[in-house]
N, C-alpha and C positions, 0 to 999 in steps of 0.2 A: 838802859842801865842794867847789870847785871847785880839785882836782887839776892840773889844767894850769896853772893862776893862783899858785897857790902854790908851784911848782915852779918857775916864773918868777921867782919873789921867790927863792925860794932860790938861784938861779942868779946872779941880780942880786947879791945879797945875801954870797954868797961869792968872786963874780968882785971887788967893790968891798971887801973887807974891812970891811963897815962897813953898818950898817942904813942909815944916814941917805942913807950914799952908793950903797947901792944900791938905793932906792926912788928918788930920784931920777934913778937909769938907766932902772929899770921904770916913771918917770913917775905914780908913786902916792904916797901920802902916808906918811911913815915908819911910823906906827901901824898903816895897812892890810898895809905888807910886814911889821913884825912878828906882826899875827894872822893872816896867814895862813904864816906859816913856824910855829909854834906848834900852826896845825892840823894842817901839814903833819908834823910831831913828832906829835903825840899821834894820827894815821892811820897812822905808820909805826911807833909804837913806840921811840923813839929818841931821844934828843938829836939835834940836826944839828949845831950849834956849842955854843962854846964862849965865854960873852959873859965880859966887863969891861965898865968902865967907857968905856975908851977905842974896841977893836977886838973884834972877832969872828974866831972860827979855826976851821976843822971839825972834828968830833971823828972819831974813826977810823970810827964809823957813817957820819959824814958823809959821808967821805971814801968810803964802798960807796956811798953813793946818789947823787952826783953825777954820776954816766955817766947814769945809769937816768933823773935828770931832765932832764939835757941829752936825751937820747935822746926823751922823752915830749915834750919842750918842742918838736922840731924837727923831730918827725911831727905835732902839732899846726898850728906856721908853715906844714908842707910839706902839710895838708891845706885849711888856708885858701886857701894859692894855687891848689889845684889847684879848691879852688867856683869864686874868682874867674873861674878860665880855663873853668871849666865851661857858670859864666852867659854868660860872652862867645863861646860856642860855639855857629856859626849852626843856627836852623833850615831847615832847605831845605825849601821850601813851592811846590809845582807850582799856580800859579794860570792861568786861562786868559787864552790870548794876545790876546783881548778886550779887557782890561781898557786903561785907558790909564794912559800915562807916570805924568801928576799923580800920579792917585790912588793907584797902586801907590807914589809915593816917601812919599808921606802915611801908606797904611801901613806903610811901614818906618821911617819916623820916628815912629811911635805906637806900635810895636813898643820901641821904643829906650826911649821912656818909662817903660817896661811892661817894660823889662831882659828883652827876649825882640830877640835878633837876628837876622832872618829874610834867606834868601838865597834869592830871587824865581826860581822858572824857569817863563818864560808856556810854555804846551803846550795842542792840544786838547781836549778831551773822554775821548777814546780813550787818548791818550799820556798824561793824568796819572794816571789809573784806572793804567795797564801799570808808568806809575813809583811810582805807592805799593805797589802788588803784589807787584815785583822788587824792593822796599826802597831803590830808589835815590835816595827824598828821605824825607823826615823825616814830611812831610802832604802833603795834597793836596785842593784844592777840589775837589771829585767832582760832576758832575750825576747828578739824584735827579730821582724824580717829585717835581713843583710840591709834593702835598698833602704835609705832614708834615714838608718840609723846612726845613733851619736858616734858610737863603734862601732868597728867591721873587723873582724879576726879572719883571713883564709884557712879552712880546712884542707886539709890533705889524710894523706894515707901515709900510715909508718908501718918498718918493717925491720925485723933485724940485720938482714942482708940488705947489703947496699945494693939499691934496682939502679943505681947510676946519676946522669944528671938528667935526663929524662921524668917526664911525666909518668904516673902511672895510669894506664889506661883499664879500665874495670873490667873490659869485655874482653883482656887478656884472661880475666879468673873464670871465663867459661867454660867448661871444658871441653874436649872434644871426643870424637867415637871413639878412640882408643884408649881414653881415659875416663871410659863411662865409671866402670864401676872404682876405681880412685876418687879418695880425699878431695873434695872441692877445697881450695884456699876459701876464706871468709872474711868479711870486713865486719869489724868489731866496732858498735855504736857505743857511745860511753854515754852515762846519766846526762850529762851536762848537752849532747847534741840528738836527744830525744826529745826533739820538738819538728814541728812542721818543715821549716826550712831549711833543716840539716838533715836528720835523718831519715825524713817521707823523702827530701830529695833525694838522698844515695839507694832507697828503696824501689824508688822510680825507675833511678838512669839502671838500677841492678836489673831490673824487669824486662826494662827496654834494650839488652845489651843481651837477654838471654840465660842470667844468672837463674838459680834457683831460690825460693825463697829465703830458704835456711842458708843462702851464702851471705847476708846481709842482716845481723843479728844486733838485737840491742844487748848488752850485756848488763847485768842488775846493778856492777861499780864499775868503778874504772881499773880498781887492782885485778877485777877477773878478767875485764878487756885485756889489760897488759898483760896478765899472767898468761891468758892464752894467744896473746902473740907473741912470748918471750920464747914458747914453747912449740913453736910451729911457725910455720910459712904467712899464715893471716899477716893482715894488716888492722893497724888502726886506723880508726880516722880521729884526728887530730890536727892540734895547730903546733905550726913547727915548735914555736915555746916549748910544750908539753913534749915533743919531741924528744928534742934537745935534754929534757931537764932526765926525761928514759932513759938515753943512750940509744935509742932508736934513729933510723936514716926515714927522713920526711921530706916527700914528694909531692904536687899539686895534683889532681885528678884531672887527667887525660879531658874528657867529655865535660866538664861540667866545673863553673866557676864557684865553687861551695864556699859559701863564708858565714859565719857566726856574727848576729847581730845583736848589739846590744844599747840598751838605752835606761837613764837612769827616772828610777818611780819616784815619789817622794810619799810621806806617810807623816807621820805624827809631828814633823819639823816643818816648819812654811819654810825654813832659811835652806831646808835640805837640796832643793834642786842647787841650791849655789856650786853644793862641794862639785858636783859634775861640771859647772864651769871652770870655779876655782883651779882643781883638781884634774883635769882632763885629760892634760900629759900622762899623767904617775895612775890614773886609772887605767888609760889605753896600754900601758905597759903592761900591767897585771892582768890583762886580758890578750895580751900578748901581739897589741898592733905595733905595724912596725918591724918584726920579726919575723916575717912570710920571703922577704928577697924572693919574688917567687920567678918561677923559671920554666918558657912554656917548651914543647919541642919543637 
């Protein structure tokens, strides 16, 4: 027996002195408020009214149990509203500051779909790791090494000249004796891939290929990265996304399968790892999976 629903009917049922008129308040059909006040009698032990032909009265049981079901009936309404406010209660999701406008509003409006309301704060690498840690957001897209991760972004190199459809191979930015004392070209690390598996790699294969240190630079944002490859021959490295979004022409790296990983943390939400199932499509985009087409020589 549903207890709350019959409790209902009763309520209806004695506030209207009348079955007929009080299933018609509780929006049911007369026979359903009588079987379920009946049940609600035969769970409590008791008469509740007192019928004729015409009206309904409570009997003196009734009249004890009618606190107890008002009482039941409006922690009931008062626990309904409190889901509704629950669902509509955001999650705060630390995504990186990468990502663009579009896409982020796509996923919060996919989120909305999916009755998960998400309140965006781009951050980092560093900074969303410190704010899921110190619980000051709900999740957070975390970079991970490439293998094994929930996403995988390919990196490449951009540049304002079109290098072709070719790979770009790093140990081309060598220079050679006759171009001792010239400008080394330089690959520009942006905040977002100054971590282990992006940018130690490109530091690596730079070493190993013969670069000089200073030709493999982390740059403090990403508008100095860009700024100084809008202005010269460097490259970025990047995901074609980000590319794309420059006006820049984005290439794969010759030697070396570079990809951005990422995977989601959860923090102050239990429900938070959901959005990353939920959500997994319209995240992968705003990270920009999916977008590499990539293309080896």
């Amino acid at each position: 027996m549903d207890v709350v629903a019959a409790c209902q009917a009763f309520l209806a049922v004695s506030g209207q002195g009348s079955f007929t008129a009080g299933a018609a308040v509780a929006r049911i059909p007369q026979s359903v408020a009588s079987r379920r006040v009946a049940a609600l009698e035969e769970h409590l032990g008791g008469r509740l009214f007192e019928r004729s032909s015409r009206t309904v009265r409570l009997t003196p049981f009734g009249r004890d149990m009618l606190p107890w079901a008002r009482r039941l009936a409006d922690l009931a309404d008062a626990m309904t509203q409190d889901a509704a406010r629950a669902r509509l209660r955001p999650v705060r999701l630390a995504v990186p500051a990468v990502c663009g406008t579009l896409v982020l509003a796509r996923l919060v409006a996919a989120g909305r779909d999916e009755q998960v309301h998400l309140d965006l704060t781009p951050a980092g690498p560093v900074e969303r790791a410190e704010l899921v840690r110190a619980l000051q957001v709900g999740a957070a897209i975390v970079a991970a090494p490439a293998d094994g991760a929930a996403w995988q972004v390919p990196v490449g190199l951009a540049a304002v000249a079109d290098p072709g459809r070719t790979a770009v191979h790093v140990e081309t930015l060598r220079a050679g004796r006759a171009a001792r004392n010239a400008r080394r070209r330089r690959i520009w690390v942006q905040p977002e891939d100054d971590v282990a598996h992006v940018g130690d790699e490109l530091a690596r294969l730079g070493a190993a290929v013969g670069l000089q240190p200073s030709q493999v630079v982390t740059a403090p944002s990403l508008v100095a990265a860009v700024a100084a490859t809008l202005t010269s021959d460097d490259l970025l490295a990047c995901s074609r996304a980000q590319a794309g979004e420059l006006g820049l022409h984005w290439r794969p790296v010759g030697e070396l399968d570079l990809r951005r990983g990422y995977d989601m943390a959860a923090g102050t939400r239990d429900d938070a790892t959901e959005v990353g199932q939920l959500l997994s499509a319209e995240i992968g985009r705003c990270l920009g999976v999916g977008d590499e087409r990539r293309r080896r020589p």
